[in-house]
C-alpha positions as CSV (number, residue, x, y, z in Angstrom):
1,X,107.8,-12.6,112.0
2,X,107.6,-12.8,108.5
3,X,104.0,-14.9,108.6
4,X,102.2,-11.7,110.0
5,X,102.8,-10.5,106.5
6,X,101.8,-13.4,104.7
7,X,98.5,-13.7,106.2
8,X,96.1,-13.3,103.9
9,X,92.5,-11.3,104.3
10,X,89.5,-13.6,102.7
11,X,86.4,-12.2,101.6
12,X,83.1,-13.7,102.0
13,X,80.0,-12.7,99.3
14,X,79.4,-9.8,101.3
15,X,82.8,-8.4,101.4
16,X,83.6,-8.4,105.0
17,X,87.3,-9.6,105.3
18,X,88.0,-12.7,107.9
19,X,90.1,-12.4,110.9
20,X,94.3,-13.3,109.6
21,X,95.3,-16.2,111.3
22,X,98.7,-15.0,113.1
23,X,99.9,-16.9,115.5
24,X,99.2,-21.1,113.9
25,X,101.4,-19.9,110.8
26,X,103.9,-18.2,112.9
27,X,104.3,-20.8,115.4
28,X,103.9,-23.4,112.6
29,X,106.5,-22.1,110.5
30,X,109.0,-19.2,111.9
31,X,111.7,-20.2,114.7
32,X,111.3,-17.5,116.9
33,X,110.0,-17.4,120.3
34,X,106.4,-17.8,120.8
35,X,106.6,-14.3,123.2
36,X,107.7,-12.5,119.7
37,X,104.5,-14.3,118.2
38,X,102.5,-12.6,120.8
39,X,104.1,-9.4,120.6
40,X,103.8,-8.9,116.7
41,X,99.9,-10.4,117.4
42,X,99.2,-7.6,119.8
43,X,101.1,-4.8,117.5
44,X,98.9,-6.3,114.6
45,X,95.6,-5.6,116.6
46,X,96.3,-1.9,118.3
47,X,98.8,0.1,116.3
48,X,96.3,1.3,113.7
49,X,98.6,3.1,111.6
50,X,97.7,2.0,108.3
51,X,100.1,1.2,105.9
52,X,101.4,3.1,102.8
53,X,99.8,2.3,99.3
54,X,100.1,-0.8,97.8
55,X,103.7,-1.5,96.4
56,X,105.0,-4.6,94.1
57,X,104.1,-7.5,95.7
58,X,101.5,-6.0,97.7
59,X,97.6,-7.9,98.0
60,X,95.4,-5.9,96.3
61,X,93.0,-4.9,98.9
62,X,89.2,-6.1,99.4
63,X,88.4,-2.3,98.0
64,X,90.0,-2.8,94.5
65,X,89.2,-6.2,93.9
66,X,85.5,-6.3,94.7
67,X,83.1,-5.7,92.2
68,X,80.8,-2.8,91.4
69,X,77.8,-4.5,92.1
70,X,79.0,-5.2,95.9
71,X,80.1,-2.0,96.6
72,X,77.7,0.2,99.2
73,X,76.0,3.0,97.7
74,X,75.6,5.6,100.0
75,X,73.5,8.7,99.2
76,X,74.0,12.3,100.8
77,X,72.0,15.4,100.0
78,X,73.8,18.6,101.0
79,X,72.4,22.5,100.7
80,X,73.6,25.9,101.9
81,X,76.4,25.6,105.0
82,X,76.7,22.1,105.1
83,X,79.8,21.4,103.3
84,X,82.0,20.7,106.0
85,X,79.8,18.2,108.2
86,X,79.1,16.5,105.2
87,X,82.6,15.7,104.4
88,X,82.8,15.1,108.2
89,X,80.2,12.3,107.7
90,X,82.1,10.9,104.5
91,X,85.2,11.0,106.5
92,X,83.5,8.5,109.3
93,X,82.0,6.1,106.4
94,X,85.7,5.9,105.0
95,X,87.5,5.3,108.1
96,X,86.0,2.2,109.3
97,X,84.7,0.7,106.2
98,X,86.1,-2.7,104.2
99,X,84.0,-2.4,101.0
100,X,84.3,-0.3,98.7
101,X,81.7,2.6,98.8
102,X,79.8,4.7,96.2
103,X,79.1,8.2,97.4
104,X,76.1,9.5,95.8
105,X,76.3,13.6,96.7
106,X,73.5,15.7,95.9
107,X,74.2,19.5,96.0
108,X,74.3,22.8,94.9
109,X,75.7,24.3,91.9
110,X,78.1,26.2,94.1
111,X,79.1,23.7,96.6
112,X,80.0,20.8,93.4
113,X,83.4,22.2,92.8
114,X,84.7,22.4,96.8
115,X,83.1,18.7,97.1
116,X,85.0,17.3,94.6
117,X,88.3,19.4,95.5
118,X,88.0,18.2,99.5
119,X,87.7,14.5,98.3
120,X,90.2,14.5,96.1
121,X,93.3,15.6,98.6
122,X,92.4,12.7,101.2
123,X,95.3,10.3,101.1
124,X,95.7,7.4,98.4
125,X,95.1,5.1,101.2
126,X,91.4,6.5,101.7
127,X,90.4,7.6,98.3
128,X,90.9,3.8,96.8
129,X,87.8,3.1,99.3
130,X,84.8,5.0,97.6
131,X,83.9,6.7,93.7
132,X,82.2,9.7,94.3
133,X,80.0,11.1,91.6
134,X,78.3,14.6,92.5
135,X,74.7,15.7,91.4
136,X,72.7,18.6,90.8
137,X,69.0,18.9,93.2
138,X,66.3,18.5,90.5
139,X,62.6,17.0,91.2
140,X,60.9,15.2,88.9
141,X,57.4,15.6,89.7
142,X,55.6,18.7,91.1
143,X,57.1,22.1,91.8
144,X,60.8,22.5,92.8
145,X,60.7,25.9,94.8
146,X,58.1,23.9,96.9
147,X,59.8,20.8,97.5
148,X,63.1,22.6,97.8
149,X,62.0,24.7,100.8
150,X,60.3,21.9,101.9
151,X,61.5,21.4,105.9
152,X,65.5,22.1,105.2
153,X,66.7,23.4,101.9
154,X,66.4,20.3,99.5
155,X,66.0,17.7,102.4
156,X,63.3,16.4,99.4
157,X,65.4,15.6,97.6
158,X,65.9,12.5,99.3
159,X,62.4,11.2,98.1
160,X,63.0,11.2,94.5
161,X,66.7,8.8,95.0
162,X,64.8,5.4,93.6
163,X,63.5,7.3,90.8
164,X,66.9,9.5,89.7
165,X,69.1,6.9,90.5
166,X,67.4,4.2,88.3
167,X,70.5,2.0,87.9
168,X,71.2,1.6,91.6
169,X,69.7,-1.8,93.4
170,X,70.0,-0.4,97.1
171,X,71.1,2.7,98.6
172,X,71.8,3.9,102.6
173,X,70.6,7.0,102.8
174,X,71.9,9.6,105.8
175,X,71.6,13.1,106.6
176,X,74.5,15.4,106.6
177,X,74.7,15.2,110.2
178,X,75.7,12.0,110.8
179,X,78.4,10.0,112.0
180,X,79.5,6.2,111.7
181,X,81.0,4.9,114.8
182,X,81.4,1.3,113.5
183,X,81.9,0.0,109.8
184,X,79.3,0.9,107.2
185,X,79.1,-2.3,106.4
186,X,77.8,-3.6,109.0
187,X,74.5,-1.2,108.6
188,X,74.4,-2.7,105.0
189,X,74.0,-6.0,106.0
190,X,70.6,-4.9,107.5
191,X,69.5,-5.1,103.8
192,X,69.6,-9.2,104.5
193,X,67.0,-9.0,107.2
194,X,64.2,-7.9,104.8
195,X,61.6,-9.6,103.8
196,X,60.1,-10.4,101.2
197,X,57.7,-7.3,101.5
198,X,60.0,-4.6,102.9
199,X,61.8,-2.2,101.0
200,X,63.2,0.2,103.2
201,X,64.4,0.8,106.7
202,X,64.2,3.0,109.5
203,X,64.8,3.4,113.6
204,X,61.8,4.9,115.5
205,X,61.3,8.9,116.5
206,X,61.2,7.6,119.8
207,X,61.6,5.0,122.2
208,X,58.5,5.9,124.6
209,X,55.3,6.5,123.0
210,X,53.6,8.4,125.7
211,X,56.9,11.6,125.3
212,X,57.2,11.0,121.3
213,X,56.4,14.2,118.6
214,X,54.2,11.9,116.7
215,X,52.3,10.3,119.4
216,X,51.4,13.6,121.2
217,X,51.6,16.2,118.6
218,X,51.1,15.1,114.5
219,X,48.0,15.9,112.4
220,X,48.8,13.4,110.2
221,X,48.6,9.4,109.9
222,X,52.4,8.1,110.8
223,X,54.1,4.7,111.5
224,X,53.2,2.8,114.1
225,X,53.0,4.2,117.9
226,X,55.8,7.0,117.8
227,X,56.6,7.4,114.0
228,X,59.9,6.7,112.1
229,X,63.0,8.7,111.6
230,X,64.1,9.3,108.3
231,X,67.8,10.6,109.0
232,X,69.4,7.0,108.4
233,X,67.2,5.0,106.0
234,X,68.2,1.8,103.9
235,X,66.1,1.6,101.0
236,X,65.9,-0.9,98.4
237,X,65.5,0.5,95.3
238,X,64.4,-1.5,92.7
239,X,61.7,-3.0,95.3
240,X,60.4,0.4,95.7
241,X,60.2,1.3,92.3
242,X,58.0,-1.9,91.2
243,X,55.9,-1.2,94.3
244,X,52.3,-0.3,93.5
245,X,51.6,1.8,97.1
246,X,48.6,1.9,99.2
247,X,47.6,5.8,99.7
248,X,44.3,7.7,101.1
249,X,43.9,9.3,97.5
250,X,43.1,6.5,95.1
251,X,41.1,3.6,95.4
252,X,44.4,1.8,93.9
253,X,47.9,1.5,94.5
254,X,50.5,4.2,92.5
255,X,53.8,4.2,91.9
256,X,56.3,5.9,93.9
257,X,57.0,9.1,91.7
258,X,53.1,9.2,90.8
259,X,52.7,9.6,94.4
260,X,55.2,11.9,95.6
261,X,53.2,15.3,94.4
262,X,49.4,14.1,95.2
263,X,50.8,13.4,98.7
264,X,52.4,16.4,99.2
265,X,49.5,18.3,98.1
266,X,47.2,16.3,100.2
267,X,48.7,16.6,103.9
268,X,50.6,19.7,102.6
269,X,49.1,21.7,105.4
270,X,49.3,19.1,108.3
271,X,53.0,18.6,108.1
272,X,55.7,19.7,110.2
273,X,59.0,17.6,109.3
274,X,58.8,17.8,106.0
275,X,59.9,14.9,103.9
276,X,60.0,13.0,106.9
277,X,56.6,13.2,107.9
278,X,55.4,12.1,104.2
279,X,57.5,8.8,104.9
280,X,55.3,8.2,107.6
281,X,52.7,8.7,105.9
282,X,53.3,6.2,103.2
283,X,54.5,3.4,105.8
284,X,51.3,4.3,107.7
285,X,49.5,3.0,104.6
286,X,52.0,0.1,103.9
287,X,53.2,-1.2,107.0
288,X,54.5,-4.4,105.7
289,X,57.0,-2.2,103.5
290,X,59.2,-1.3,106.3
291,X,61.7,-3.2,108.4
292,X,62.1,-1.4,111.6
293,X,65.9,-1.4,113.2
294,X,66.7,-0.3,116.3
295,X,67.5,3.2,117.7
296,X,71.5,2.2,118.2
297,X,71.7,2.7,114.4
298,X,70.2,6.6,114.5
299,X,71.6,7.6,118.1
300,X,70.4,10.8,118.8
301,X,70.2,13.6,121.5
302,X,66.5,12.5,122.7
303,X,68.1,9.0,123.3
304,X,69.7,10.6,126.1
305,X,69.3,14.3,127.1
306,X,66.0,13.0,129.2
307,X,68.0,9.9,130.8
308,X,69.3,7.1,128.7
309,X,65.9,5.6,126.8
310,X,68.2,3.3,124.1
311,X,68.7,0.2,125.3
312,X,70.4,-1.7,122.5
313,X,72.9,1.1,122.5
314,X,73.6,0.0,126.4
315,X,74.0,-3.0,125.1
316,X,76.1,-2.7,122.1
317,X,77.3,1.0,121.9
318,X,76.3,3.7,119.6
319,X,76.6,2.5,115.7
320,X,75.1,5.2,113.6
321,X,75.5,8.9,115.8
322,X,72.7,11.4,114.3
323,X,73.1,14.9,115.8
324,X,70.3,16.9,114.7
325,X,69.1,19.7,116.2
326,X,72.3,21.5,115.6
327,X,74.4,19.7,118.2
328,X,77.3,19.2,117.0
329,X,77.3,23.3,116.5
330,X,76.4,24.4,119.8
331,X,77.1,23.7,123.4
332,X,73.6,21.8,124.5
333,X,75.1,18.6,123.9
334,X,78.5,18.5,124.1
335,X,79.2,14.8,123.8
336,X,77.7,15.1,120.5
337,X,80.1,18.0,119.9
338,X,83.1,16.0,121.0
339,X,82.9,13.0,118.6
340,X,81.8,15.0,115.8
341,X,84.6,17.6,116.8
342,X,87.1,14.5,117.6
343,X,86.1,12.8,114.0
344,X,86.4,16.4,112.1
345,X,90.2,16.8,113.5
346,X,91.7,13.3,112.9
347,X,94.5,13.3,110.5
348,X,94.0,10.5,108.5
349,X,97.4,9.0,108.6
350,X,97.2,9.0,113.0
351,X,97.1,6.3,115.1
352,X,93.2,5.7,115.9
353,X,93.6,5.1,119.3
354,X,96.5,7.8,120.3
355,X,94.5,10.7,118.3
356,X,91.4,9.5,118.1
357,X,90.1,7.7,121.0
358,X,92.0,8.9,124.2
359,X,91.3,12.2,123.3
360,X,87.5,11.8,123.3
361,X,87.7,9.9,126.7
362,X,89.2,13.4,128.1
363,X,87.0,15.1,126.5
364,X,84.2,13.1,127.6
365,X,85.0,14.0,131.5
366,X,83.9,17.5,130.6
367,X,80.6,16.7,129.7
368,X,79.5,14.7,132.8
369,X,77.3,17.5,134.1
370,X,74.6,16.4,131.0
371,X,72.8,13.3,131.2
372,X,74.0,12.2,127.7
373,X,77.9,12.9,129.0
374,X,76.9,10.5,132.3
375,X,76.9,6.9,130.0
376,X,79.9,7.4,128.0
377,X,79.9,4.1,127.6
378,X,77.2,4.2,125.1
379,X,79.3,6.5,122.7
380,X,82.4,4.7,123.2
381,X,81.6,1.1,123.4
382,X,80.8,0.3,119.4
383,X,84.2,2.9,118.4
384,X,86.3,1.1,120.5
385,X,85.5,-2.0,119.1
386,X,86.0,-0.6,115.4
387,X,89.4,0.7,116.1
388,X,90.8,-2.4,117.7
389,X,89.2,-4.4,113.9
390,X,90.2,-1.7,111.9
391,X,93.8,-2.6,111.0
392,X,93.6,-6.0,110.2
393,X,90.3,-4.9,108.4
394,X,92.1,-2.5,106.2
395,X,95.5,-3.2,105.8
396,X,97.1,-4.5,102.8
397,X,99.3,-7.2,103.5
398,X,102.9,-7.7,102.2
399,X,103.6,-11.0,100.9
400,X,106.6,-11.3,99.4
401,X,107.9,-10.0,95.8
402,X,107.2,-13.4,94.3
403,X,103.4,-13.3,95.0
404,X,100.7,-13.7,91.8
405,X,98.1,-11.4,91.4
């Protein structure tokens, strides 16, 4: 059995490891019985307890060989009481991931030293996956009492990313309440699927025009027929800051920052979701700006507390879990309450499946009297998956003391 810790993980450009080949080597070249080949194969797949940190003769992982400029950035913006389901969030995007991640955390004075204390007592195992660098909320344009309060307390803040964090090519933005049910990477590789026009990325409010906010409710121009959702947006950031925009206020384009404050003052009075609705706004103006992905990447309660309405998370499974309207906090939705609950409470070290995953399927039978808790499926589907990838995603491999590095 000694192959199974010989095989090697190979990278491609984007980082994403290739599946080990177990069994040719093993049957190629150890004399054991091809039932112990399977048996090691199967315990390679499902046991999901990662191994300890990297000792002499150890790989180095994909995470500490892969350069900075292939690393994910991903950018969070945190106010008031929402320390722990951010760190709940970060916690999901470190589980699953293979590349290396960036955290970007923007927060209060008060909340910088708790941040930085939570992050740094996760095991060695997890804190080799991301850098975290922690900033204060400032705006560079206009008045910062204003934007502050502006929707949530500095959900703004999210506008001004391209323009504070100048040395940064692209960036995955999410809100705090979020959850990755699948590898981060695989949301990255959206970035891929641009053109050569668009420079960001969002799902839709809605799935059915006719129920949507926008559609039946806004005062304002928005994207397309039901408006976008800005609570998971890729954004590519050196596009958007060479971008000369298309607006209502000048006959020519402007520049992202020298549009920000006119625009606010402009629809200041016909906006209800804040930051949000002035991204629909600008995409209303630039539709060839935005790629458009599909609502399985920013799952929330409307998908489902109405009947299921996502159909490429029946397809696929949940990938990107967004439980706004306070879900995760209350009892309206509790299958939104039950991952984010299940997520918050796994111990690191655990075994996915035995502490993560069959928990949540019992939990899951107590929330069939709520439309969302009827197609568990849909939450389950894309997690499952994950866990059975995530050990021969993540582990280092042993090799042998003799190995070069």
């Amino acid at each position: 059995n000694t192959c199974f810790f010989k095989t090697l993980l190979r990278c491609d450009r984007e980082g994403c490891p290739a599946l080990p080949l177990c069994l040719p080597p093993c049957r190629a070249h150890v004399p054991v019985p091809t039932i112990h080949c399977i048996f090691f194969k199967v315990w390679f797949q499902l046991s999901l307890v990662f191994l300890p940190s990297r000792r002499p003769g150890q790989l180095r992982s994909v995470h500490a060989v892969l350069p900075p400029e292939l690393w994910i950035h991903l950018a969070v913006v945190a106010c008031g009481n929402r320390l722990e389901e951010t760190l709940v969030m970060l916690k999901s995007a470190v589980l699953f991931s293979y590349r290396k991640i960036q955290f970007h955390i923007f927060t209060e004075d008060s909340l910088k030293p708790e941040f930085d204390k939570q992050l740094r007592q996760w095991p060695d195992s997890y804190t080799k996956k991301f850098e975290h660098r922690i900033y204060p909320i400032t705006f560079s344009v206009g008045n910062p009492q204003e934007w502050k309060k502006l929707f949530k307390p500095c959900a703004a803040q999210r506008l001004f990313l391209p323009v504070i964090l100048k040395d940064v090519d692209s960036l995955l933005y999410v809100d705090t309440d979020v959850l990755f049910l699948r590898p981060v990477d695989d949301i990255w590789k959206l970035l891929r699927q641009f053109n050569s026009t668009q420079l960001a990325a969002m799902a839709p409010e809605h799935e059915i025009p006719k129920i949507g906010w926008y559609s039946r409710f806004a005062r304002h121009p928005f994207y397309g027929s039901t408006g976008v959702n800005s609570g998971v947006m890729l954004m590519n950031l050196t596009r958007i800051r060479s971008t000369q925009f298309k607006n209502s206020m000048t006959p020519t384009g402007l520049a992202w920052e020298d549009m920000l404050y006119p625009l606010y003052q402009a629809y200041r009075n016909a906006i209800t979701w804040g930051d949000q609705d002035l991204l629909n706004i600008i995409f209303y103006f630039n539709p060839e700006r935005l790629y458009l992905f599909p609502c399985q990447w920013n799952y929330r309660p409307d998908h489902c507390m109405y009947g299921s309405n996502c159909r490429e998370a029946e397809r696929e499974g949940v990938s990107v879990l967004h439980g706004n309207r306070g879900v995760y906090h209350d009892d309206k939705q509790p299958t939104f309450k039950a991952l984010y609950e299940a997520m918050r409470d796994f111990p690191f070290q655990d075994n996915l499946f035995q502490s993560m995953y069959y928990p949540l399927q019992l939990k899951f039978l107590e929330t069939v009297h709520t439309l969302c808790g009827r197609i568990p499926q849909v939450f389950l589907k894309q997690i499952e998956k994950t866990m059975r990838r995530a050990y021969e995603k993540h582990v280092i491999i042993h090799v042998g003391p003799d190995h070069r590095h």
